[in-house]
Structures are given as C-alpha cells and as structure tokens.
PDB file of N, CA, C and O in Angstrom:
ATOM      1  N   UNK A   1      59.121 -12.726 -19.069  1.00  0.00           N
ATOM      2  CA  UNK A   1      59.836 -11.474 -19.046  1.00  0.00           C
ATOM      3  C   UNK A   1      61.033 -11.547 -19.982  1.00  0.00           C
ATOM      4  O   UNK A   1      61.536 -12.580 -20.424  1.00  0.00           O
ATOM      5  N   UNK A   2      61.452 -10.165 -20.240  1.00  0.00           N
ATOM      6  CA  UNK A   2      62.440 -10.239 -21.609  1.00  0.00           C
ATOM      7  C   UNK A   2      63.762 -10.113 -20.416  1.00  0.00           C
ATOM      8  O   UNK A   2      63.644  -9.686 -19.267  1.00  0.00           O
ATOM      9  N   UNK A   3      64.916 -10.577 -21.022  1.00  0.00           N
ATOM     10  CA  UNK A   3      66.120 -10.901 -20.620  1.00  0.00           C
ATOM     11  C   UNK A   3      66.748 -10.226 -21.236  1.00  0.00           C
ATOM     12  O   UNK A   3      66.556 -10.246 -22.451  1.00  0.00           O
ATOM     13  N   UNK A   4      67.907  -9.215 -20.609  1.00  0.00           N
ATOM     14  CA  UNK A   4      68.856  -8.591 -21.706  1.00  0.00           C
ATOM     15  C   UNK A   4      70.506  -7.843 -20.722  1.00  0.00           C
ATOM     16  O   UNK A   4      70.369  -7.129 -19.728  1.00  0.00           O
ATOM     17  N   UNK A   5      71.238  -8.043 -21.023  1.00  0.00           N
ATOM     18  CA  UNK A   5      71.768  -7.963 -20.298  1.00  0.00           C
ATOM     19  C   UNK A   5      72.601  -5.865 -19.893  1.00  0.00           C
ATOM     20  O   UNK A   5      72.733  -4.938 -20.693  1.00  0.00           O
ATOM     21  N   UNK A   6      72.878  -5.913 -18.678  1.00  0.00           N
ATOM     22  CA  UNK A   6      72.818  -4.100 -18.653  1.00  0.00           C
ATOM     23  C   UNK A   6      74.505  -3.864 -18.631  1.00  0.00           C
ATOM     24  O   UNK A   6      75.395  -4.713 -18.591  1.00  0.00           O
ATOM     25  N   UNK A   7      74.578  -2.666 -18.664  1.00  0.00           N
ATOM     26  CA  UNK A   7      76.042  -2.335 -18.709  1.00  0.00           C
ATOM     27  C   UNK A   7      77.200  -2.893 -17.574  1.00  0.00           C
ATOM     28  O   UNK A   7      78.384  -2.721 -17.863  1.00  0.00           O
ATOM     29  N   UNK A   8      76.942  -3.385 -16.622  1.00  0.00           N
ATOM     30  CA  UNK A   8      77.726  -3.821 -16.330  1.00  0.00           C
ATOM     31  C   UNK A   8      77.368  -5.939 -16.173  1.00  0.00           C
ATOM     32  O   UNK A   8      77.364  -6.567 -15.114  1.00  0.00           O
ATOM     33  N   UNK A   9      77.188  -6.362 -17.206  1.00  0.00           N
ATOM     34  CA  UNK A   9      77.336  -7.302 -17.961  1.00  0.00           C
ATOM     35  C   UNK A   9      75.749  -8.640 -16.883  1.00  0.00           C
ATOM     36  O   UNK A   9      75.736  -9.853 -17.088  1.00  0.00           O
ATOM     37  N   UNK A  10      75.114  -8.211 -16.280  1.00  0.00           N
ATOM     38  CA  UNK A  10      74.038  -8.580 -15.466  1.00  0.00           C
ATOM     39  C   UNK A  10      73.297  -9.000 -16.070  1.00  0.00           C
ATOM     40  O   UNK A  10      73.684  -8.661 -17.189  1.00  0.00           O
ATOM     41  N   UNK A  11      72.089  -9.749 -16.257  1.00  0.00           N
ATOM     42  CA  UNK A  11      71.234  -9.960 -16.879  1.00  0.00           C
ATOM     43  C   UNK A  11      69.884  -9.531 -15.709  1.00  0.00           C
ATOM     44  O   UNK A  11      69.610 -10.112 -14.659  1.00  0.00           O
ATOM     45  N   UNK A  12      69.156  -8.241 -16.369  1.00  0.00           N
ATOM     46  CA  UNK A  12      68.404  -7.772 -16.215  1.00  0.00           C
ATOM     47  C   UNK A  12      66.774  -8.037 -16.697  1.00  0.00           C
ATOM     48  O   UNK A  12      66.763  -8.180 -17.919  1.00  0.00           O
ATOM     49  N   UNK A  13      65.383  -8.147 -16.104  1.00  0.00           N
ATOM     50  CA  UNK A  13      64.413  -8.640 -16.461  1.00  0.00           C
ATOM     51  C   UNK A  13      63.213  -7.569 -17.201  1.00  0.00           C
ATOM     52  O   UNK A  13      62.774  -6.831 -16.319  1.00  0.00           O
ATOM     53  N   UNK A  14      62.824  -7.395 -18.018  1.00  0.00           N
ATOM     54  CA  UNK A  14      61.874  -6.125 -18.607  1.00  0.00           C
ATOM     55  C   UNK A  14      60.591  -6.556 -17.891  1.00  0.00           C
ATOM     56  O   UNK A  14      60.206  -7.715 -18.050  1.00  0.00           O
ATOM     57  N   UNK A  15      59.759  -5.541 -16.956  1.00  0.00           N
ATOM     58  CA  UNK A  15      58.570  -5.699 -16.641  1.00  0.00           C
ATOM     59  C   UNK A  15      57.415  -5.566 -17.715  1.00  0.00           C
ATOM     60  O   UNK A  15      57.540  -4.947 -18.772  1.00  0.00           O
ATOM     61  N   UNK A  16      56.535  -6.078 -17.399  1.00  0.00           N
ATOM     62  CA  UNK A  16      55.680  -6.171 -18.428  1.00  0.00           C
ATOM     63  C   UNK A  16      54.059  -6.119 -17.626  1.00  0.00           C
ATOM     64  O   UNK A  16      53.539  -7.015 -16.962  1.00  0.00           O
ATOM     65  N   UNK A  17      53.455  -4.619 -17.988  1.00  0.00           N
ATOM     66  CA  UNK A  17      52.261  -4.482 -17.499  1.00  0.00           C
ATOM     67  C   UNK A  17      51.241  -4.896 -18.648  1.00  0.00           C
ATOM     68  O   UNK A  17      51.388  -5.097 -19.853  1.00  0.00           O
ATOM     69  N   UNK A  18      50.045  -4.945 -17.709  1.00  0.00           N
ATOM     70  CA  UNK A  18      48.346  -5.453 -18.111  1.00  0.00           C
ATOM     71  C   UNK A  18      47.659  -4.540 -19.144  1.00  0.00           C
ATOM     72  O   UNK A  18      47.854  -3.329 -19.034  1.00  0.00           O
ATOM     73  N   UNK A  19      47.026  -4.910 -19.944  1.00  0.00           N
ATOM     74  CA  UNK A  19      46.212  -3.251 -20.282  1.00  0.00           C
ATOM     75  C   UNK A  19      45.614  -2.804 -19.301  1.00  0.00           C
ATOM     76  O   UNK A  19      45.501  -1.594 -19.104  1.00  0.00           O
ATOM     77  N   UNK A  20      45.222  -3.541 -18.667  1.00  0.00           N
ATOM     78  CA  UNK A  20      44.185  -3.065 -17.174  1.00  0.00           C
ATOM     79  C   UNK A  20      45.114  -1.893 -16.409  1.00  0.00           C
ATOM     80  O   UNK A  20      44.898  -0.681 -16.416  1.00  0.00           O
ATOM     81  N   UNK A  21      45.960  -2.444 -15.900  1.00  0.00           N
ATOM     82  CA  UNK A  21      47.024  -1.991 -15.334  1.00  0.00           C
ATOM     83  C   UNK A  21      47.083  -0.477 -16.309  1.00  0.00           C
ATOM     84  O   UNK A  21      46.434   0.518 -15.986  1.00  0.00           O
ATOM     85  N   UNK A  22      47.876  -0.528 -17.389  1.00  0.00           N
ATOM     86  CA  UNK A  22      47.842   0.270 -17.725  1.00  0.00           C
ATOM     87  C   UNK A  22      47.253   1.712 -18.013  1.00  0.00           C
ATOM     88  O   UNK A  22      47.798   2.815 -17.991  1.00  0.00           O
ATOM     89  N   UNK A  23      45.623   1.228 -18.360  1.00  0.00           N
ATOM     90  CA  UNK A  23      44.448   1.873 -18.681  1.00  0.00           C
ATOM     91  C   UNK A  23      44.144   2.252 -17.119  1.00  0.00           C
ATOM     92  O   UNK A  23      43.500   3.289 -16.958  1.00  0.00           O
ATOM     93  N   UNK A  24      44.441   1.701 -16.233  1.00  0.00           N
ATOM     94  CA  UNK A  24      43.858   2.504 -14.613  1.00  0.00           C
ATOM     95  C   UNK A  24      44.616   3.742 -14.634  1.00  0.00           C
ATOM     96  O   UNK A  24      44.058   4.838 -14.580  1.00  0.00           O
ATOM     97  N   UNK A  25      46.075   3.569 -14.723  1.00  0.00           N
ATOM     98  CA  UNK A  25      46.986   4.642 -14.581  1.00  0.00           C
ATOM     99  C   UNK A  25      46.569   5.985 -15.770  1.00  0.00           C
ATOM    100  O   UNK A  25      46.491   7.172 -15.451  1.00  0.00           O
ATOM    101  N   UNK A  26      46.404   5.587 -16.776  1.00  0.00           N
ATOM    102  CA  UNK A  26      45.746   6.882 -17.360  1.00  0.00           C
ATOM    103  C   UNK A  26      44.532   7.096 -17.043  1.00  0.00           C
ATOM    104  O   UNK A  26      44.135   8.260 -17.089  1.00  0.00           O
ATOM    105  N   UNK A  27      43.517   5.909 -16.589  1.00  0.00           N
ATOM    106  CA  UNK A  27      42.364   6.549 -15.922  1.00  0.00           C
ATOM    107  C   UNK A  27      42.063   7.904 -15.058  1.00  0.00           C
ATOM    108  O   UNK A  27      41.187   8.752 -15.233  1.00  0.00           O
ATOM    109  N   UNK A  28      43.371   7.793 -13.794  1.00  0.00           N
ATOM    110  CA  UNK A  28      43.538   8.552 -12.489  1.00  0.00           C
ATOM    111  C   UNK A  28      44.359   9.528 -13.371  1.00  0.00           C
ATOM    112  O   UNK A  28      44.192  10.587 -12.766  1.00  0.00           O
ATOM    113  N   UNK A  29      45.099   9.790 -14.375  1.00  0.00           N
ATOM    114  CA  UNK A  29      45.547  11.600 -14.884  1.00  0.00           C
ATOM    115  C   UNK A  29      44.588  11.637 -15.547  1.00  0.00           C
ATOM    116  O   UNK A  29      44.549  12.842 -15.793  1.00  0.00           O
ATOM    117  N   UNK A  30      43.528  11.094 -16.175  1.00  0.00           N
ATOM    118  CA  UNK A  30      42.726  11.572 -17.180  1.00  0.00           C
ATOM    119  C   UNK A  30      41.390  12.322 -15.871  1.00  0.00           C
ATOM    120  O   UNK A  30      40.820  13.401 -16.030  1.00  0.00           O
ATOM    121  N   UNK A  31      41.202  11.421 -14.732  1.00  0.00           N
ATOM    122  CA  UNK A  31      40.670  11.929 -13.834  1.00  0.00           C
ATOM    123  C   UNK A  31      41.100  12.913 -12.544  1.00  0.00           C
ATOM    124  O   UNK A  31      40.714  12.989 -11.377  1.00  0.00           O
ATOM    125  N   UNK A  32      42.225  13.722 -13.455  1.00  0.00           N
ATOM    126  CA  UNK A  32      42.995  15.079 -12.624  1.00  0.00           C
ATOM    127  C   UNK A  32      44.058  14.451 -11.662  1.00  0.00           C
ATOM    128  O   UNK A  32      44.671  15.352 -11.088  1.00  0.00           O
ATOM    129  N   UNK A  33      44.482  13.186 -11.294  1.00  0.00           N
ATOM    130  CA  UNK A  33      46.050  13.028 -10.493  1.00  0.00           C
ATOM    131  C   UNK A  33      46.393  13.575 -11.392  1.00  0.00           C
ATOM    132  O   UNK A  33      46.033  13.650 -12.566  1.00  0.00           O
ATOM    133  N   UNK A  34      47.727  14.304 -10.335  1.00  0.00           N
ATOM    134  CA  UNK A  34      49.002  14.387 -11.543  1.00  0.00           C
ATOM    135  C   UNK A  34      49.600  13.389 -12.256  1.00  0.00           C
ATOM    136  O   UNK A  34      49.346  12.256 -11.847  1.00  0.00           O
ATOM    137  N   UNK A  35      50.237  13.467 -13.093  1.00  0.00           N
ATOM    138  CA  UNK A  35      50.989  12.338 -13.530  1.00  0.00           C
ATOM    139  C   UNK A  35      52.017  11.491 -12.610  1.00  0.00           C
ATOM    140  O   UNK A  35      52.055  10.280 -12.390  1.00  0.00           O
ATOM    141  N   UNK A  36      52.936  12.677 -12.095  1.00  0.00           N
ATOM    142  CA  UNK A  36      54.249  12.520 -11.371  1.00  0.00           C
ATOM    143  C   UNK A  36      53.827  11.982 -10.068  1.00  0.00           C
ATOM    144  O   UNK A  36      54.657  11.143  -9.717  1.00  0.00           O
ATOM    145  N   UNK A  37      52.993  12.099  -9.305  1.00  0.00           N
ATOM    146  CA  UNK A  37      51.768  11.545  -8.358  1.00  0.00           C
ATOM    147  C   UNK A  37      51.269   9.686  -8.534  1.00  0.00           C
ATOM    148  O   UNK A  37      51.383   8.744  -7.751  1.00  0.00           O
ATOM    149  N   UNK A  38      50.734   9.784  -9.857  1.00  0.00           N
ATOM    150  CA  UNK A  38      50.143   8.669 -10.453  1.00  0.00           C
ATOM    151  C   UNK A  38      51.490   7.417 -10.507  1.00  0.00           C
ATOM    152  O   UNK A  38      51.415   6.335  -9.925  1.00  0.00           O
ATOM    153  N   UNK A  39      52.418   7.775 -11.156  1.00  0.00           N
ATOM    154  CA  UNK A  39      53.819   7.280 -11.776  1.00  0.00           C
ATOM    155  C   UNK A  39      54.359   6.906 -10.193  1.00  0.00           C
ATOM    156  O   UNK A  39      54.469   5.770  -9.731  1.00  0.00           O
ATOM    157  N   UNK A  40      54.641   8.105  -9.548  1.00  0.00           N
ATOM    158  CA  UNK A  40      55.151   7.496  -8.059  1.00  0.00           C
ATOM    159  C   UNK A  40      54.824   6.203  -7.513  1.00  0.00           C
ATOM    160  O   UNK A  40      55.494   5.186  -7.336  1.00  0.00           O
ATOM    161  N   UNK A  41      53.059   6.644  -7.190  1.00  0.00           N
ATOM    162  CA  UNK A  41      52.507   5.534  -6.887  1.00  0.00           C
ATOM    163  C   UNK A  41      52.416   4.402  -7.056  1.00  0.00           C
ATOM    164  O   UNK A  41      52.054   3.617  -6.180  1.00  0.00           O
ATOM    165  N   UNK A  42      52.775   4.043  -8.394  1.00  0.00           N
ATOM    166  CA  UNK A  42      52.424   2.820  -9.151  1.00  0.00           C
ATOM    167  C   UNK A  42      53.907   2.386  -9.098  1.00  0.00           C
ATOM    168  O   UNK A  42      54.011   1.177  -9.304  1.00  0.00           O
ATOM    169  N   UNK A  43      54.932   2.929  -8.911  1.00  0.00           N
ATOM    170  CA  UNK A  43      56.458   2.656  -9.143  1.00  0.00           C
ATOM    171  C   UNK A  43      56.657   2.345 -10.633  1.00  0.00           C
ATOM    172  O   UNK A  43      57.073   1.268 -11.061  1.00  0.00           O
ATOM    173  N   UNK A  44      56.357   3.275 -11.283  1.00  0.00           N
ATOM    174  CA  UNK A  44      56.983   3.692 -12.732  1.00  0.00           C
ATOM    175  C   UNK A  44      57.285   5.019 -13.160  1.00  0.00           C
ATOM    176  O   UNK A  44      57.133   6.008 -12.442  1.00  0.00           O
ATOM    177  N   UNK A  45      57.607   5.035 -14.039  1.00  0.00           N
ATOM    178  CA  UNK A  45      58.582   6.617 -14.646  1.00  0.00           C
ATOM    179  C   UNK A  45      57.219   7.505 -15.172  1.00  0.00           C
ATOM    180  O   UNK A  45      56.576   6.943 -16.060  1.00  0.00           O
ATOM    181  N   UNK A  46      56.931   8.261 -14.913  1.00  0.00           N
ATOM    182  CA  UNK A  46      56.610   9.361 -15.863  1.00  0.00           C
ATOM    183  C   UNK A  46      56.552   9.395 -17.000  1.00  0.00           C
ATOM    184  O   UNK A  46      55.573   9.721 -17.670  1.00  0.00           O
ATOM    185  N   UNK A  47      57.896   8.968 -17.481  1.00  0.00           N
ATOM    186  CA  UNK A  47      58.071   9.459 -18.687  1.00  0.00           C
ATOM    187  C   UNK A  47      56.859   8.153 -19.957  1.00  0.00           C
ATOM    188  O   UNK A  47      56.171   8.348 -20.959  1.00  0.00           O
ATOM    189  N   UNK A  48      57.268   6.714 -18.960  1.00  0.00           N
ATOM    190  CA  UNK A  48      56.453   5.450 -19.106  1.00  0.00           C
ATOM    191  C   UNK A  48      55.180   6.278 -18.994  1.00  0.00           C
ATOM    192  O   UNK A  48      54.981   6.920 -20.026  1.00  0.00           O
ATOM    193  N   UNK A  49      54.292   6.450 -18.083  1.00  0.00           N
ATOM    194  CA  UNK A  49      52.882   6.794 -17.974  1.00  0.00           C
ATOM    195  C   UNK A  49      52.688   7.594 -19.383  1.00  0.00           C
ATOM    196  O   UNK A  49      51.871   7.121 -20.172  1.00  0.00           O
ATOM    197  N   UNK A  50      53.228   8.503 -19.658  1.00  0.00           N
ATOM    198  CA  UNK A  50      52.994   9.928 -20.765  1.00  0.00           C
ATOM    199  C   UNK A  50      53.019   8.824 -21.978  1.00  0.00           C
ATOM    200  O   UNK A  50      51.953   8.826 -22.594  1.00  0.00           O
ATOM    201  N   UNK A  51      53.911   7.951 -22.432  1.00  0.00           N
ATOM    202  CA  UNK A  51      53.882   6.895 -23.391  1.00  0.00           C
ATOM    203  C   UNK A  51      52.643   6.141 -23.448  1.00  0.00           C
ATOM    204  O   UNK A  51      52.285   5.557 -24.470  1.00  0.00           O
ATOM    205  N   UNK A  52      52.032   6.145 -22.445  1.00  0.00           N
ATOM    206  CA  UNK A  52      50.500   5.214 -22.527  1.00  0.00           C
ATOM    207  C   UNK A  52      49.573   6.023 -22.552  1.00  0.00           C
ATOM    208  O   UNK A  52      48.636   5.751 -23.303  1.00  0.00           O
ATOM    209  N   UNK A  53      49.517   7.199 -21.803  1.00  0.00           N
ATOM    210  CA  UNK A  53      48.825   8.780 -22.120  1.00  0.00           C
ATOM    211  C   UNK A  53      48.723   8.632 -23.432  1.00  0.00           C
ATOM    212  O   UNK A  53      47.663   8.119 -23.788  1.00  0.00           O
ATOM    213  N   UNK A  54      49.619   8.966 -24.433  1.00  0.00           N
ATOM    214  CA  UNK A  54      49.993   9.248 -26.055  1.00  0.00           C
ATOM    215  C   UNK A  54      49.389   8.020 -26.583  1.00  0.00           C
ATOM    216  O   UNK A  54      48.499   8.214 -27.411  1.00  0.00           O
ATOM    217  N   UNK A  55      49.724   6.546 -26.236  1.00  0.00           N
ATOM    218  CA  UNK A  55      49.186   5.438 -26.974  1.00  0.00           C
ATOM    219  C   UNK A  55      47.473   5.601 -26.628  1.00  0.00           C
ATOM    220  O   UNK A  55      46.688   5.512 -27.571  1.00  0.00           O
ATOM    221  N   UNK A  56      46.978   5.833 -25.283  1.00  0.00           N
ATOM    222  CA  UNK A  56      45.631   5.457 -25.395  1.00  0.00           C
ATOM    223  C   UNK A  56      44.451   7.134 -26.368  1.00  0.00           C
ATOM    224  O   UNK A  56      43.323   7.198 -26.857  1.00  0.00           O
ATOM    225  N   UNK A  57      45.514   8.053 -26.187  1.00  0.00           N
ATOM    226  CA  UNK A  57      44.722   9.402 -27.137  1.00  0.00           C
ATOM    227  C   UNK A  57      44.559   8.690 -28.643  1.00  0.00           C
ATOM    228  O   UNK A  57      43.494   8.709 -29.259  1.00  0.00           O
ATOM    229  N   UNK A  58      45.805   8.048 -29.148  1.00  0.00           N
ATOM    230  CA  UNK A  58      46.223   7.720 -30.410  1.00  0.00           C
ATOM    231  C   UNK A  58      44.874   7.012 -31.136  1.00  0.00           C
ATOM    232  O   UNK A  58      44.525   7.345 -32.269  1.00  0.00           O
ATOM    233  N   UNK A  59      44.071   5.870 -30.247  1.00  0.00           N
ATOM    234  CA  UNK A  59      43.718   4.774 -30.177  1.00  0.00           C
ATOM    235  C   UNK A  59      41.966   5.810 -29.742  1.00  0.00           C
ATOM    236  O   UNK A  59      40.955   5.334 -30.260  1.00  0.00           O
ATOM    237  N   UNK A  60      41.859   6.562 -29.223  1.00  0.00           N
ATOM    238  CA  UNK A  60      40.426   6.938 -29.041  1.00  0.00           C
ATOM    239  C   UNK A  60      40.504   7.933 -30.092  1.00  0.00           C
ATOM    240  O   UNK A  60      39.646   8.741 -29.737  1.00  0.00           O
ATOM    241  N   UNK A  61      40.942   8.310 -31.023  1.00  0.00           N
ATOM    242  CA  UNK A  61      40.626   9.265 -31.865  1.00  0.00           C
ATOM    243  C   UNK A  61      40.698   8.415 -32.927  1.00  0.00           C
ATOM    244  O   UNK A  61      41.607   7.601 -33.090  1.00  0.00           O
ATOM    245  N   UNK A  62      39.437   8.634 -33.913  1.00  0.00           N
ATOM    246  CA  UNK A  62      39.204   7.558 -35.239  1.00  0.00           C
ATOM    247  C   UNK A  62      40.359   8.452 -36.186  1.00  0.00           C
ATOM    248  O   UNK A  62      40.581   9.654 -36.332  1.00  0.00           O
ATOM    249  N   UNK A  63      40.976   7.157 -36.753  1.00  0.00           N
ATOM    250  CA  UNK A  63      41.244   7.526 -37.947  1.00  0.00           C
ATOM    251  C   UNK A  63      40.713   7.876 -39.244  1.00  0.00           C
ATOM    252  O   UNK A  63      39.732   7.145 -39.383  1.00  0.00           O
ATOM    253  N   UNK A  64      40.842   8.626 -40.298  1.00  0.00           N
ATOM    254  CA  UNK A  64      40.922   8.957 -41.429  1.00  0.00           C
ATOM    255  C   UNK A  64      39.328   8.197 -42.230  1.00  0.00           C
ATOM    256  O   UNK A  64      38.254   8.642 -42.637  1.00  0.00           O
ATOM    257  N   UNK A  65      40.171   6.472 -42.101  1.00  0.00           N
ATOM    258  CA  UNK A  65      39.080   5.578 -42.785  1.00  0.00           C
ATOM    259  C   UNK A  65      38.053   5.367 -42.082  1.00  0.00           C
ATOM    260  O   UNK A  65      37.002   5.310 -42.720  1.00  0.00           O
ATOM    261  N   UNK A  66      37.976   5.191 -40.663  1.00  0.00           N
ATOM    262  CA  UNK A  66      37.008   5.120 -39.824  1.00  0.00           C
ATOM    263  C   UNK A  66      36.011   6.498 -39.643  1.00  0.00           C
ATOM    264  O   UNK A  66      34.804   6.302 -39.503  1.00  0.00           O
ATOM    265  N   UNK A  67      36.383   7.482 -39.648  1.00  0.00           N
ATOM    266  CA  UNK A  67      35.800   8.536 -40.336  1.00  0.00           C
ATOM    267  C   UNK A  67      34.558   8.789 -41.366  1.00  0.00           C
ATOM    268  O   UNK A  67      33.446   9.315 -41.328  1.00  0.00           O
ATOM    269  N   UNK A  68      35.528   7.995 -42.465  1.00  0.00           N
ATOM    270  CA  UNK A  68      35.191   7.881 -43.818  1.00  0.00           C
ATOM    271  C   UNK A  68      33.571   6.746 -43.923  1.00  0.00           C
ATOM    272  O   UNK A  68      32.370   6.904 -44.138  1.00  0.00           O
ATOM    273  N   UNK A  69      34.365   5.809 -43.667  1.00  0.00           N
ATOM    274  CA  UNK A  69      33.277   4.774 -42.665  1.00  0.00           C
ATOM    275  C   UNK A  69      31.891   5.056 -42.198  1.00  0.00           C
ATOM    276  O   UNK A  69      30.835   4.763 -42.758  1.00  0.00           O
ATOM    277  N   UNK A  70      32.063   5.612 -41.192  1.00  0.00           N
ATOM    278  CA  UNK A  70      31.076   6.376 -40.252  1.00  0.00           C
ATOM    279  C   UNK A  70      30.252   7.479 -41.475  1.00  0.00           C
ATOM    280  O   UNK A  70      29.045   7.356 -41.679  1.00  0.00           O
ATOM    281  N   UNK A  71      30.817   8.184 -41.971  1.00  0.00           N
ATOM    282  CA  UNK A  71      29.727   9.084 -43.239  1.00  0.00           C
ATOM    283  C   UNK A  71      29.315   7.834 -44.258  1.00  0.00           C
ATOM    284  O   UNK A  71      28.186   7.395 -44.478  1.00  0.00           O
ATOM    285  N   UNK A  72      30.094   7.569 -44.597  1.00  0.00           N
ATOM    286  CA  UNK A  72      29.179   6.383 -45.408  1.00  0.00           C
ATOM    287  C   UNK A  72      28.014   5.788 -45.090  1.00  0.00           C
ATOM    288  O   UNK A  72      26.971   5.889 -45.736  1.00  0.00           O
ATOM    289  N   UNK A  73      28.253   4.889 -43.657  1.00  0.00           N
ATOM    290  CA  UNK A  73      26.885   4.387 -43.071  1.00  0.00           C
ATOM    291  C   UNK A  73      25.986   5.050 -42.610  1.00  0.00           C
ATOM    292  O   UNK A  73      24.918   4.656 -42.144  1.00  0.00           O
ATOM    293  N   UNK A  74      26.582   6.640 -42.774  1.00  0.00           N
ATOM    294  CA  UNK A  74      25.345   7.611 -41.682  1.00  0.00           C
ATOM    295  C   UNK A  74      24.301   7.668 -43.012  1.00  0.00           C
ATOM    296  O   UNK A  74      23.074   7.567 -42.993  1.00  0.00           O
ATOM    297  N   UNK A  75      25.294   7.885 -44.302  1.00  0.00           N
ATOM    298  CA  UNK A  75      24.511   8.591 -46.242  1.00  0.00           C
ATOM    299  C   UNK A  75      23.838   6.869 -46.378  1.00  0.00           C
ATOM    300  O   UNK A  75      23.223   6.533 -47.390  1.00  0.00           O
ATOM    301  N   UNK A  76      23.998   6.208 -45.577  1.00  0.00           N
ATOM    302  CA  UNK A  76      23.368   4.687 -46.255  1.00  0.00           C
ATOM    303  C   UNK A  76      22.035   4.478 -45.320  1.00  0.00           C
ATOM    304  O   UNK A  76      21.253   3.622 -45.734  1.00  0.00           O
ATOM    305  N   UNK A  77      21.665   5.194 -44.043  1.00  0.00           N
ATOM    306  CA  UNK A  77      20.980   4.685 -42.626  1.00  0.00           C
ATOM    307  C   UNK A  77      19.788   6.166 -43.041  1.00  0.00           C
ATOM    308  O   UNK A  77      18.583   6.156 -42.790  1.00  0.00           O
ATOM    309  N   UNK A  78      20.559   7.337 -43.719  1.00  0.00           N
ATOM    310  CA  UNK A  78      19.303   8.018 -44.171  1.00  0.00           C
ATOM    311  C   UNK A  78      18.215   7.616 -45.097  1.00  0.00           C
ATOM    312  O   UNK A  78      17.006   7.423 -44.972  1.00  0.00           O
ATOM    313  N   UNK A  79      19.273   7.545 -46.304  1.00  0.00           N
ATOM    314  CA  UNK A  79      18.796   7.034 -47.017  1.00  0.00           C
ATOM    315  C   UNK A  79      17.811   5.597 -47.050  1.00  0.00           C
ATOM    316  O   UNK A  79      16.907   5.521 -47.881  1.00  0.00           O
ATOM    317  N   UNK A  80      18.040   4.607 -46.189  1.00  0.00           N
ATOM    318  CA  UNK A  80      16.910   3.441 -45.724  1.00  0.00           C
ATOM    319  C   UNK A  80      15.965   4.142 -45.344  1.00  0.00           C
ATOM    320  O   UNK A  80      14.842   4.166 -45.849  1.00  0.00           O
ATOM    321  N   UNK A  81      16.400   4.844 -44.308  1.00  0.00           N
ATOM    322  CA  UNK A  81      14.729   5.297 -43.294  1.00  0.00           C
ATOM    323  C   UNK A  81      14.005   6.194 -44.498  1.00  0.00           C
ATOM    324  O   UNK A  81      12.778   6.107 -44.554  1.00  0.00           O
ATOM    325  N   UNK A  82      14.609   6.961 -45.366  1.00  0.00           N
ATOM    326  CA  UNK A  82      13.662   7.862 -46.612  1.00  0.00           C
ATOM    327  C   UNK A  82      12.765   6.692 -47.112  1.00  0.00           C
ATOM    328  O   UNK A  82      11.536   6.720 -47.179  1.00  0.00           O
ATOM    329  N   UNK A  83      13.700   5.511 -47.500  1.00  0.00           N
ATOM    330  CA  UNK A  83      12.748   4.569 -48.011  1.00  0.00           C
ATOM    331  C   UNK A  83      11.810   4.049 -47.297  1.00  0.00           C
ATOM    332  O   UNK A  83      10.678   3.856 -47.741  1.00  0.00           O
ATOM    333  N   UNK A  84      12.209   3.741 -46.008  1.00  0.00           N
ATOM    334  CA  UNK A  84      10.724   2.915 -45.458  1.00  0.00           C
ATOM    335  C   UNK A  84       9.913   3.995 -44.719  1.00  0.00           C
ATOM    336  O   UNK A  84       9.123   3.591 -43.866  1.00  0.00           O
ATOM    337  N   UNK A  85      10.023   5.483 -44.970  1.00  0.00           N
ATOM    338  CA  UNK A  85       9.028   6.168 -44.639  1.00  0.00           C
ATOM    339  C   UNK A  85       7.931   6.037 -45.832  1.00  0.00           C
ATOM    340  O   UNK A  85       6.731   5.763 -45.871  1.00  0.00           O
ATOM    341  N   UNK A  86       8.832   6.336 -46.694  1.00  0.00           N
ATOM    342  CA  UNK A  86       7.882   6.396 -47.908  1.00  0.00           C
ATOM    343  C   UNK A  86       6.986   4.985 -48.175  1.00  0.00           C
ATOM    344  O   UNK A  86       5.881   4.901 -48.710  1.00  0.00           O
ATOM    345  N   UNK A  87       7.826   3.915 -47.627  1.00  0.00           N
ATOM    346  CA  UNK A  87       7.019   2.542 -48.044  1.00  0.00           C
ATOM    347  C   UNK A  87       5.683   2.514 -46.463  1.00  0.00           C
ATOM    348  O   UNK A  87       5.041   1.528 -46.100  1.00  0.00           O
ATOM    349  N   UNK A  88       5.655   3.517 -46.019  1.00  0.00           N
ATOM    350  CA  UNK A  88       4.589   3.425 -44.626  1.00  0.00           C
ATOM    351  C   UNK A  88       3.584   4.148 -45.282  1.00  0.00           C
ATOM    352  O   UNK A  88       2.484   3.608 -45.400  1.00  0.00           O
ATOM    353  N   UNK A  89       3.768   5.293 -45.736  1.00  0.00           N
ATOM    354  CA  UNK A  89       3.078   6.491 -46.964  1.00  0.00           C
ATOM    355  C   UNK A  89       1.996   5.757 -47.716  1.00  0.00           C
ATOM    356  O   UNK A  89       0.841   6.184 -47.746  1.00  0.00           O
ATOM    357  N   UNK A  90       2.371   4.667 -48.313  1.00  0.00           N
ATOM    358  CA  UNK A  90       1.716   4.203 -49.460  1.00  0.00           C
ATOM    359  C   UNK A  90       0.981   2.901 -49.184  1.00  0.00           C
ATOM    360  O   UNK A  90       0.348   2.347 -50.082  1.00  0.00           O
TER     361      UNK A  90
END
C-alpha cells in the first residue's frame, strides 16, 4: 500500500483493489444496480466506481488501429477463401 501523509501530518494508507474486484462492481451497474447502491455496498465512492465505469467503456471500444486491423484481415480472409474456392473449381 502507498503511504502518504494527510493534512493533519498522519500517515495515511492508499487502498488498492483487484481487477476482479473491480470488474464485479461495474459488472452489477452494467447489470442495472445503481451505482450509489453498488459504491455503498462495496464501501467506496461513487465517484471511484464511475472512474472504472469510464476506464472499462474506454478499454471495450476498439481503437482507431484496431479497427483498421480488423478491415484489413476481414479484405485478406475474403480474398483467401476467393482463392481456394476457385482452387476447388478446377
């Protein structure tokens, strides 16, 4: 755990969750809990849950190159099967 000390001069400990952990809690709002519900439960902030909400959307939506990627191999996987139809043809 991270060490840092708080305003009135304490040394305070940063919790540190699981992806598991994490990924359950957006599991249950992605599966209709509320958030503020979800967050209670688990004894964290809201505002924390909505931050892992935002990181795990970020992370399931392909980027740009992965995109790019994906049409490439789709124009490369037609193009094979044209060929080995035609090589069954003959």
């Amino acid at each position: 755990m991270n060490e840092k000390l708080n305003p009135s001069g304490l040394l305070t400990t940063r919790k540190k969750y699981t992806p598991a952990f994490k990924g359950e809690c957006v599991r249950q709002v992605a599966a209709g809990a509320r958030q503020t519900d979800v967050a209670r439960a688990q004894g964290i902030s809201p505002a924390l849950l909505g931050r892992w909400q935002r990181q795990a959307l970020e992370q399931a939506v392909p980027s740009s190159a992965e995109r790019d990627e994906v049409k490439r191999i789709r124009a490369e996987l037609k193009r094979v099967e044209m060929e080995r139809d035609m090589l069954k043809k003959s």
